[in-house]
C-alpha positions as MATLAB code, in Angstrom:
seq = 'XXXXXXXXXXXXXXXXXXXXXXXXXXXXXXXXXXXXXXXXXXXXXXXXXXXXXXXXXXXXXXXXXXXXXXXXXXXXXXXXXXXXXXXXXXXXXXXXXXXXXXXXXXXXXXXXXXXXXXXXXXXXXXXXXXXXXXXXXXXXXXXXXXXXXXXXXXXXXXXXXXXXXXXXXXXXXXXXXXXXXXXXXXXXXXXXXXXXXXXXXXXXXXXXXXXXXXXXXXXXXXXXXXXXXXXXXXXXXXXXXXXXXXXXXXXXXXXXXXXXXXXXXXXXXXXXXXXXXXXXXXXXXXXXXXXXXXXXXXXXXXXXXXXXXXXXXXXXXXXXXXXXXXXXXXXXXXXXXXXXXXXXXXXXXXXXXXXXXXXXXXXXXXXXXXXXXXXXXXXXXXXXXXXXXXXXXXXXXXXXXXXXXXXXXXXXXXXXXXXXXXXXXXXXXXXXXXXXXXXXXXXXXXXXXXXXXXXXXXXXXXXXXXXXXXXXXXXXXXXXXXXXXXXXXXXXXXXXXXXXXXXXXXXXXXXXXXX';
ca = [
     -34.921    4.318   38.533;
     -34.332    3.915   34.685;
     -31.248    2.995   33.560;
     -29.915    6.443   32.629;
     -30.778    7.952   35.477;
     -31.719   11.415   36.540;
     -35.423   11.082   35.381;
     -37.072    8.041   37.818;
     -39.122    7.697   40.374;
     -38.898    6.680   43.972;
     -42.936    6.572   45.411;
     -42.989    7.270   49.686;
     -44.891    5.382   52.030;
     -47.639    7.726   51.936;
     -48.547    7.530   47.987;
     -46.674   10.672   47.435;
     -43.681   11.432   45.064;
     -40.524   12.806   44.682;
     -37.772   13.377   42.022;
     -35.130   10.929   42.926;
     -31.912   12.985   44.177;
     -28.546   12.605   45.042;
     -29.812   14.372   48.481;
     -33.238   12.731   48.859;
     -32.547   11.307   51.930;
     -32.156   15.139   53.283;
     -35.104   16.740   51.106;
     -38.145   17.650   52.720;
     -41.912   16.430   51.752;
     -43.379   19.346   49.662;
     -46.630   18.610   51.274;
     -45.126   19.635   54.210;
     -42.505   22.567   53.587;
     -42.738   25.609   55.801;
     -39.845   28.059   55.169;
     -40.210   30.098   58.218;
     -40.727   27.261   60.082;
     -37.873   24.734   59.096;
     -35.484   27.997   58.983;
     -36.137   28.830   62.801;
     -33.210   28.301   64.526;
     -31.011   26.951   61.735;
     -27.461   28.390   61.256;
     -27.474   28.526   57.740;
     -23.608   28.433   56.868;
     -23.536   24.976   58.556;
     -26.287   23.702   56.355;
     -24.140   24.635   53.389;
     -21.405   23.016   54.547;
     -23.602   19.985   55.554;
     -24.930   19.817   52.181;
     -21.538   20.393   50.376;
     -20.340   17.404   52.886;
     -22.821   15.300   51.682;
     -22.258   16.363   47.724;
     -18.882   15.334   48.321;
     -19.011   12.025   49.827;
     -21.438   10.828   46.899;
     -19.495   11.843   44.338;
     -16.426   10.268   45.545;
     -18.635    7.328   46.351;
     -19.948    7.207   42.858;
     -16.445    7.707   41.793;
     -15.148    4.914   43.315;
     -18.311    2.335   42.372;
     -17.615    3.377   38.597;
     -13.839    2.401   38.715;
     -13.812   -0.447   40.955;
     -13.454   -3.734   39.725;
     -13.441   -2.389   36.110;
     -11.372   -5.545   34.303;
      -8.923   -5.261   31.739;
     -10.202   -5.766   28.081;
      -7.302   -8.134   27.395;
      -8.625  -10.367   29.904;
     -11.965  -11.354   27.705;
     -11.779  -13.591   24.763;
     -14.404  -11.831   22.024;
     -14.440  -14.867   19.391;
     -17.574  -16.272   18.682;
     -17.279  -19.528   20.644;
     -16.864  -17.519   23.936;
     -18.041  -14.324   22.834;
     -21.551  -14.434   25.264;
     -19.529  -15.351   28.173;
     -17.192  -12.098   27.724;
     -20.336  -10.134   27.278;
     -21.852  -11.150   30.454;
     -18.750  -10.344   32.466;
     -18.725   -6.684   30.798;
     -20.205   -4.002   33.404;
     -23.589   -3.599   31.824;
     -24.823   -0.511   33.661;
     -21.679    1.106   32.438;
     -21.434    0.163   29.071;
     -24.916    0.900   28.389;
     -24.309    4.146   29.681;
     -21.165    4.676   28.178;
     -19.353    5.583   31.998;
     -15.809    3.445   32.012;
     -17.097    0.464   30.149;
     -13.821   -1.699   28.863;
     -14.864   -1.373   25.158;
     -16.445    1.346   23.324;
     -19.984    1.695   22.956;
     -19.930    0.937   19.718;
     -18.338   -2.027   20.100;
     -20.816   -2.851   22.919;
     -23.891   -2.486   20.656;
     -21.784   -4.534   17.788;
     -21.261   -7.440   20.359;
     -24.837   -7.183   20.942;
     -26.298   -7.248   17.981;
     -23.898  -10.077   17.026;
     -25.062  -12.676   19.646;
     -28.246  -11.712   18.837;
     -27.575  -13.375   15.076;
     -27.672   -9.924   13.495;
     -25.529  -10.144   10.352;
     -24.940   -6.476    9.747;
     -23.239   -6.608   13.361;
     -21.550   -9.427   13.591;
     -19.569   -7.890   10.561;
     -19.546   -4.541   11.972;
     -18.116   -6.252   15.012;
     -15.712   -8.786   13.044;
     -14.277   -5.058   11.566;
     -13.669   -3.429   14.808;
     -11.671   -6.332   15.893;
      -9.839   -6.457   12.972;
      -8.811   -2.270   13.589;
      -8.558   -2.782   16.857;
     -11.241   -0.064   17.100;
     -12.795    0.651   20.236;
     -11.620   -2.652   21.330;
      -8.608   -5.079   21.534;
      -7.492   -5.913   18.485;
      -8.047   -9.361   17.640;
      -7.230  -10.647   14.342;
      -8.829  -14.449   15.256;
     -11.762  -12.924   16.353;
     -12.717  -11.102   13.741;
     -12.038  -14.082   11.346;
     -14.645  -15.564   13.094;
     -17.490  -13.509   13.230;
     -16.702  -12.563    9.703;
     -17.727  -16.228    8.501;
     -21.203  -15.855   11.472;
     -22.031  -13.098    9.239;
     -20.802  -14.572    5.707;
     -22.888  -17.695    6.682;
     -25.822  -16.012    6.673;
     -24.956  -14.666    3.027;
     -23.405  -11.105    4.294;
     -21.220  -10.201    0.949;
     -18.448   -8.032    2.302;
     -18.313  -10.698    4.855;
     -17.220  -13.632    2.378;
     -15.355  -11.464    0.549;
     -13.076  -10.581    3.703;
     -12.770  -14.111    4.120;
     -11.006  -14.765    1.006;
      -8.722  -12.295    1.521;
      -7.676  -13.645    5.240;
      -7.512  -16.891    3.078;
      -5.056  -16.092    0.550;
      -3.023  -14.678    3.524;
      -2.826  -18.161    4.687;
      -5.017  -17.673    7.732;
      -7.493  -20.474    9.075;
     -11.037  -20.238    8.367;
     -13.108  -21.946   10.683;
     -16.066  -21.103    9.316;
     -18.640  -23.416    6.998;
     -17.914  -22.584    3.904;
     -20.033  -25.044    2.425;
     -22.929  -22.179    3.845;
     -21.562  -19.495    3.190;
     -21.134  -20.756   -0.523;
     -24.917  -21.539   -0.671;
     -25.812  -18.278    1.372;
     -24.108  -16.318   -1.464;
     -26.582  -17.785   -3.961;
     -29.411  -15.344   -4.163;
     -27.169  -12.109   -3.953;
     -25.847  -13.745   -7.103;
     -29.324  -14.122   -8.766;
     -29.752  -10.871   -8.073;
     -26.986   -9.394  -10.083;
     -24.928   -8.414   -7.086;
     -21.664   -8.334   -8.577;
     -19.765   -8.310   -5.387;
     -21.540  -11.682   -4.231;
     -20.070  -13.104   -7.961;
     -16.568  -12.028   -6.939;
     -17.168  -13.730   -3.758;
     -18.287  -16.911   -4.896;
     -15.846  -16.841   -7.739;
     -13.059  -16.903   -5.926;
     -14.365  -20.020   -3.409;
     -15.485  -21.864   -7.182;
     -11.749  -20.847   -8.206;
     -10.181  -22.110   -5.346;
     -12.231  -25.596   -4.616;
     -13.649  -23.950   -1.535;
     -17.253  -24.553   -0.344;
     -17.325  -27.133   -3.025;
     -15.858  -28.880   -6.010;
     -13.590  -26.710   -7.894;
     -15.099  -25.314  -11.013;
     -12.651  -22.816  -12.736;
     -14.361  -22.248  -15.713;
     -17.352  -21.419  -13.191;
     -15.190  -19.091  -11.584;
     -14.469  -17.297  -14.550;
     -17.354  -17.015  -15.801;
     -18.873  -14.840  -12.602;
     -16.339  -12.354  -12.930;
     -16.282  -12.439  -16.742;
     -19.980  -11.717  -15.424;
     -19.655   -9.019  -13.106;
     -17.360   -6.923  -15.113;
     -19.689   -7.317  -17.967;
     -22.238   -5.370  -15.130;
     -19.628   -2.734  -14.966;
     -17.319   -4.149  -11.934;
     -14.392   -2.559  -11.768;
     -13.205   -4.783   -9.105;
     -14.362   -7.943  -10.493;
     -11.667   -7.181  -13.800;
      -8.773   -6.329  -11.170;
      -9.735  -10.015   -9.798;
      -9.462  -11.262  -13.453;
      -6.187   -9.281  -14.082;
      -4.590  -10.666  -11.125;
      -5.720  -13.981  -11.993;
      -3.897  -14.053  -14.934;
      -0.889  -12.024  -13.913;
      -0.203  -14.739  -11.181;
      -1.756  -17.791  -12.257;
      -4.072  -20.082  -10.344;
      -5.237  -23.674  -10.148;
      -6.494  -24.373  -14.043;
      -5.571  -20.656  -15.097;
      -1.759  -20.710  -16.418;
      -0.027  -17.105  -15.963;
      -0.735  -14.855  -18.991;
       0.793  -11.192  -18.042;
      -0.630   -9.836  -21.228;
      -4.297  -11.112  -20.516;
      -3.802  -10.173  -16.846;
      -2.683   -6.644  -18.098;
      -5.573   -6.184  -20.833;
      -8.415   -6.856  -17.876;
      -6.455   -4.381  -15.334;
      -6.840   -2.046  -18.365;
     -10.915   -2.883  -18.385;
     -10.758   -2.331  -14.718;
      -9.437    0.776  -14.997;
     -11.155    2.263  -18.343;
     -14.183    1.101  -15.589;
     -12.731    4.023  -13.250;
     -10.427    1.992  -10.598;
      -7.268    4.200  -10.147;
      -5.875    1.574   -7.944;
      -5.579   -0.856  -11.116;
      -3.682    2.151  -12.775;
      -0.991    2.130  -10.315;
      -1.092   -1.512  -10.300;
      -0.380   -2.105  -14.058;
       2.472    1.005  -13.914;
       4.051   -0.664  -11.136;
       3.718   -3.789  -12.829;
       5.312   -2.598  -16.270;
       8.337   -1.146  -14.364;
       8.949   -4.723  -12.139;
       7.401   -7.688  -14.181;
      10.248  -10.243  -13.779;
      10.287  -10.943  -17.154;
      12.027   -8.814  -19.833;
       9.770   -9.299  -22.963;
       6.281   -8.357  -20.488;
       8.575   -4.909  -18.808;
       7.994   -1.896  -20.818;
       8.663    1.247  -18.629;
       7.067    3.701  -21.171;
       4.289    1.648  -20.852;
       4.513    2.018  -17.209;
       4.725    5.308  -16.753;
       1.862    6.120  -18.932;
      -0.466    3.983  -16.343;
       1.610    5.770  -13.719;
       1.342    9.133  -15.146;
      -2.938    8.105  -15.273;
      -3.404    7.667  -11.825;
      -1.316   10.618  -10.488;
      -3.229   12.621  -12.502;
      -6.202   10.998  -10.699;
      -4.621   12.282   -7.645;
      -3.354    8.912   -6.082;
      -0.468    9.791   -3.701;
       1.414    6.519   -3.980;
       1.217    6.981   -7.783;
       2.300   10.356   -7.350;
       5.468    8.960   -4.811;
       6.653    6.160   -7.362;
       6.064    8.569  -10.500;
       8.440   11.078   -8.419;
      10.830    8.170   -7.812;
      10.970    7.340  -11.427;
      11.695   10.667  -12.978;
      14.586   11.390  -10.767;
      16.456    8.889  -11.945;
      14.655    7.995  -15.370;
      14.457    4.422  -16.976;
      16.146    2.825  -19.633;
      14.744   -0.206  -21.760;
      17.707   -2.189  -22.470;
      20.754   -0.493  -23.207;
      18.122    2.653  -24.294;
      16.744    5.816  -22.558;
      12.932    5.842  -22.913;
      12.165    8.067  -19.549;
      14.532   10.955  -19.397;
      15.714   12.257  -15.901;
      12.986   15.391  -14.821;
      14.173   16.769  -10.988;
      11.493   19.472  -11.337;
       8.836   16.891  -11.887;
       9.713   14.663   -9.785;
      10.034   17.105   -7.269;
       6.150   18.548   -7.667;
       4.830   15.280   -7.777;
       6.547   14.540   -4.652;
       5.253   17.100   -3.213;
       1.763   16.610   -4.344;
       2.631   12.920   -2.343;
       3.456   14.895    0.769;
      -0.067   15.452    0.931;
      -1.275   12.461    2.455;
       1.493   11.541    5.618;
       1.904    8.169    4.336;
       3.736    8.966    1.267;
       5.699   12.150    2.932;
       8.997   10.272    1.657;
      11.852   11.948    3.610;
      14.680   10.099    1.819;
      13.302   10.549   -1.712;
      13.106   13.967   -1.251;
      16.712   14.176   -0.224;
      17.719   12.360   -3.460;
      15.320   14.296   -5.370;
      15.928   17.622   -3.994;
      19.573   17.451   -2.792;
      21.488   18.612   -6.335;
      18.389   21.103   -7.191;
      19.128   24.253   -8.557;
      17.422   27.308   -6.217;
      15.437   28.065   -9.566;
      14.462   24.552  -10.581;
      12.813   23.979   -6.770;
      10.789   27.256   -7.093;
       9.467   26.043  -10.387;
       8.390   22.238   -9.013;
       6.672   24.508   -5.905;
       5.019   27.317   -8.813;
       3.644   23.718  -10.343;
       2.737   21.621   -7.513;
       0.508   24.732   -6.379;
      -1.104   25.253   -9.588;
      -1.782   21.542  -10.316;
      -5.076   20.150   -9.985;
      -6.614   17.001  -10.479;
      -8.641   15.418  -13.469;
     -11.127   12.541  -13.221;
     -10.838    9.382  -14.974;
     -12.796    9.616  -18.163;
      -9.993   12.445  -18.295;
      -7.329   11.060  -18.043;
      -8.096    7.453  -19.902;
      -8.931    9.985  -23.087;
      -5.283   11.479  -22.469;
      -2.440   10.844  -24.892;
       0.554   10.663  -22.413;
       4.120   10.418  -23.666;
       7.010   10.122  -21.208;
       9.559   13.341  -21.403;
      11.900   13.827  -24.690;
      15.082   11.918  -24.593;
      18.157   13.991  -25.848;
      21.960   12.960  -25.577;
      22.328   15.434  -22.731;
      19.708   14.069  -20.304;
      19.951   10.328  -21.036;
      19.214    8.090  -18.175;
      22.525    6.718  -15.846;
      22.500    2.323  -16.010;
      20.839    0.933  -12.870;
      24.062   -1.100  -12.275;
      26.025    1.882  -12.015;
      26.366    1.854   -8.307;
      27.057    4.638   -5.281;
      29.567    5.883   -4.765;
      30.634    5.599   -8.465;
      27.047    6.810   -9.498;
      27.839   10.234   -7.448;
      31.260   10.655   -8.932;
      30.007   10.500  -12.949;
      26.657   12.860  -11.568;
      29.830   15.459  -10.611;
      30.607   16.325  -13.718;
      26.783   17.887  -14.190;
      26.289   19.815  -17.889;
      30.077   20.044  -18.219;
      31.778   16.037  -17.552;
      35.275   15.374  -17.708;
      35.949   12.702  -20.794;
      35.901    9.680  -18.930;
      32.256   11.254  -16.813;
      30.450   11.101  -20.192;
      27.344    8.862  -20.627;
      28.304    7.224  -23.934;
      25.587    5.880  -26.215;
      25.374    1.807  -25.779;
      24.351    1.643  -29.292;
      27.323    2.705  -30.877;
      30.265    0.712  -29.741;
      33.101    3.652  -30.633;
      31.708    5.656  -28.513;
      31.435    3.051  -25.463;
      35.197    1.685  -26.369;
      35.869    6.192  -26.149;
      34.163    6.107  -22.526;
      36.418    3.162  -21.256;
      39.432    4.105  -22.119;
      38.925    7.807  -21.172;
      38.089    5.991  -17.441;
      41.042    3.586  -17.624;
      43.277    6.869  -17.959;
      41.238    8.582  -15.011;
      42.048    5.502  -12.818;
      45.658    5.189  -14.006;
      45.998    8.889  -12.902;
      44.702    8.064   -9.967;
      47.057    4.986   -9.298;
      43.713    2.355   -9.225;
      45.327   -0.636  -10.760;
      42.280   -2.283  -10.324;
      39.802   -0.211  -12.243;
      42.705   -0.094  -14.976;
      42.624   -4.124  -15.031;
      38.874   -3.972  -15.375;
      38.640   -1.501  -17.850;
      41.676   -3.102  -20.083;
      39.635   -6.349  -19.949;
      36.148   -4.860  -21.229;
      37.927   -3.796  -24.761;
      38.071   -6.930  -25.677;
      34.328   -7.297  -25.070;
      33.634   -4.356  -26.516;
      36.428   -3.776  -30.011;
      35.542   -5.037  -33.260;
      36.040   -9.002  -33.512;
      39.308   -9.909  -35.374;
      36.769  -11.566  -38.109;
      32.982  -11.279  -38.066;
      31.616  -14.342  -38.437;
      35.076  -16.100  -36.471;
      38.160  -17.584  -37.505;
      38.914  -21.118  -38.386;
      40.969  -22.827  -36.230;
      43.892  -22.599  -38.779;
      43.403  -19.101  -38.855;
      43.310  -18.717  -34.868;
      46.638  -20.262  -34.885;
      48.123  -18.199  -37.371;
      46.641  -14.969  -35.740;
      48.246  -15.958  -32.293;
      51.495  -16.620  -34.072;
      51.647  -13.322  -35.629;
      50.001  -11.773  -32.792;
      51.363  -13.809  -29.367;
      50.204  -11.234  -27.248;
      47.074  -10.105  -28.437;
      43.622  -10.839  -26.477;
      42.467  -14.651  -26.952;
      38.749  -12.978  -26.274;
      38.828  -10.728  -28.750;
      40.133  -12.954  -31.512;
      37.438  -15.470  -30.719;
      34.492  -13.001  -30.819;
      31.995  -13.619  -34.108;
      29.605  -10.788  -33.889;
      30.205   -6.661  -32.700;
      28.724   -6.332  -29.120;
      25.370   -5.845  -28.941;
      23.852   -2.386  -27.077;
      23.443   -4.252  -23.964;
      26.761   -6.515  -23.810;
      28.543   -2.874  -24.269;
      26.433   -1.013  -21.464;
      27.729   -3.859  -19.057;
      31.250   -3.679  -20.056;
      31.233   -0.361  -19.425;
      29.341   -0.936  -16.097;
      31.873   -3.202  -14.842;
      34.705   -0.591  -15.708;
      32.466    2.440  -14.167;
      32.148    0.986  -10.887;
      35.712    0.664  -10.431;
      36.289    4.519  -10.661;
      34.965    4.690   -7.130;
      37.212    1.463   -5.857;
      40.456    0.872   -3.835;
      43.828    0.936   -5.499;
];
């Protein structure tokens, strides 16, 4: 019988054949067959129940060979080291077959093909483990057959590897081979075998570190077009690594190169990296958004998620509006984000849609429907400019906090005195804004708040002197002046936009506070 089934042979004693059925041992010799004769006397509704019977009894037999003694999958140990021993436990018949085999059949050939020293499967398998495809997922595993197959020079392989690497995992594999294996995919201009090997050079793995070696194969590569090999740079130099110091605005510039080079994902990367960058002189949001704005427009749904995110609210550099609030954009591109289930963002679209005007949300669903998207040569030739900042849709401080953020958003186009956004660059109109809150809480009987708000003058007011008073003159000031502020009459210079945004911060915050 082949191993299929349903198309073999069984030869009789007497040199004759038959097709091989589930019923053979009832069939009758062709050579012999007489219909009127082997019908004589038969009751013919018990030979259909005979033969149903006997349907029956193999099926549930078959049945009953196919399940039994099927093992778990969890119970087999698919790293390389032990890898031939799980495979000869598997149910061969079965799995060759496909009928109730523990792992897929794809996984079966994969194993297969990987003892065998195939390259191509042993990756192929190292993936499926590493999904958890077809198979138990096995994160170890896969680890391992990746470096079987990136010791034998498989690219995609090695470059796996690094990544579990700079996760921290263990790599038992010889990486001393797989550096040398990478060689003559090098030599032959394959730019994802320089990334590869740049990264071991980089990191002193598979031999002596060689930085400048490093470099110089993804300076390489991206000189062949990589796109990928100048994200590697970019990241290099936005986060530093042994013999390359952090350099955000050389990191930046080859994300830039990587993304002139068509890689949307470095897009995102350098707008979320303008709106976070811990430090304040590398954070530019207007920079940000324009990178942002890029690869939304290159239809990339978590692009189009943190682009909706940022024009809810708008950003301010400094004490300074640069990105002005926009609920009807932020609403389409949210919507456009909705596309793809992992960036449906429930609780963003509450915040973004919950103090929408009927009007405005028909207009963000009359744009999302009408959008459509433009490639990248497109959109790197695009001049993008965030939306116009006026005084009436300024952005609200960061460090204005729920539920005191709510309570100032009340007063919508028409704000009580003390709900109006005052401009941090001119200092009357912040001193204005606190004392119009410091009446608001005073009306409401919130000593605190009043305290707070009493104290931020000083911080805020004129000093007594620019420049400061002498000590002489501080005593004479007190004497004439025995209750005036000791903060105020101290102070050399006017506040600057930012000292006066937090004064008025702290004094905000309290609007929303206990008595």
């Amino acid at each position: 019988m082949t191993a299929r089934g349903g198309s073999g042979h069984n030869s009789t004693d007497d040199g004759n054949s038959r097709s091989w059925s589930p019923i053979a041992w009832m069939a009758i010799p062709a050579t012999a067959y007489d219909p009127d004769k082997h019908m004589k006397g038969l009751h013919v509704p018990n030979i259909r129940r005979s033969t149903a019977g006997a349907l029956a009894a193999i099926v549930g037999l078959a049945a009953l060979i196919l399940s039994a003694g099927v093992p778990a999958q969890d119970d087999y140990d698919y790293s390389p080291e032990h890898a031939a021993a799980a495979f000869d436990h598997l149910p061969q018949l079965r799995c060759r077959t496909g009928l109730n085999c523990p792992i897929s059949g794809q996984a079966f050939d994969a194993l297969s093909g990987a003892l065998a020293g195939d390259r191509d499967a042993q990756y192929q398998f190292a993936r499926l483990l590493q999904r958890g495809d077809g198979i138990r997922r096995d994160e170890r595993a896969a680890i391992g057959w990746h470096g079987k197959a990136a010791e034998q020079g498989h690219v995609a392989a090695a470059l796996e590897l690094n990544h579990f690497r700079h996760e921290g995992a263990d790599i038992p594999a010889d990486e001393v081979k797989i550096a040398a294996a990478l060689g003559p995919a090098v030599d032959k201009g394959d730019t994802d075998a320089m990334r590869a090997l740049a990264d071991m050079r980089i990191y002193g793995r598979g031999g002596a570190r060689d930085t400048e070696q490093g470099v110089g194969l993804l300076r390489r590569a991206t000189a062949a077009g990589s796109a990928a090999a100048a994200q590697d740079l970019g990241n290099l130099y936005v986060r530093g690594a042994p013999g390359i110091p952090e350099n955000p605005a050389e990191g930046f510039r080859w994300l830039a190169e990587s993304a002139r080079l068509g890689n949307v994902a470095a897009m995102l990367s350098l707008g979320s990296m303008y709106f976070h960058h811990p430090a304040d002189a590398v954070r530019d949001p207007a920079e940000g958004y324009r990178w942002l704005m890029r690869a939304a427009l290159a239809d990339d749904p978590a692009a189009q998620e943190m682009l909706s995110g940022v024009l809810m609210d708008g950003a301010m550099a400094g004490a300074k509006t640069v990105i002005a609030p926009d609920p009807v954009g932020a609403d389409m591109w949210l919507r456009l984000a909705a596309r793809s289930q992992f960036h449906d963002n429930a609780s963003l679209r509450l915040r973004v849609e919950g103090k929408m005007t009927a009007a405005q949300l028909d207009e963000a669903k009359k744009r999302a429907a009408a959008w459509h998207p433009s490639t990248v040569s497109e959109v790197m030739a695009m001049t993008i400019a965030p939306p116009p900042v006026t005084a009436a849709n300024r952005s609200w401080p960061q460090a204005l906090r729920e539920p005191a953020l709510s309570r100032f958003k009340d007063g919508g186009d028409n704000p009580e005195p003390w709900q109006r956004l005052p401009d941090f660059t001119q200092n009357d109109e912040v001193l204005t804004a606190i004392n119009a809150i410091a009446a608001y809480c005073e009306g409401k009987h919130q000593t605190r708040c009043v305290s707070t708000c009493r104290e931020q003058v000083d911080y805020v007011a004129p000093p007594v002197k620019l420049g400061g008073m002498s000590s002489a003159e501080l005593a004479s000031y007190f004497r004439e002046h025995p209750n005036a502020s000791s903060v105020r009459a101290m102070r050399k210079e006017a506040a600057t936009p930012e000292q006066a945004m937090r004064s008025w911060e702290l004094c905000a915050n309290g609007v929303a506070g206990q008595p």
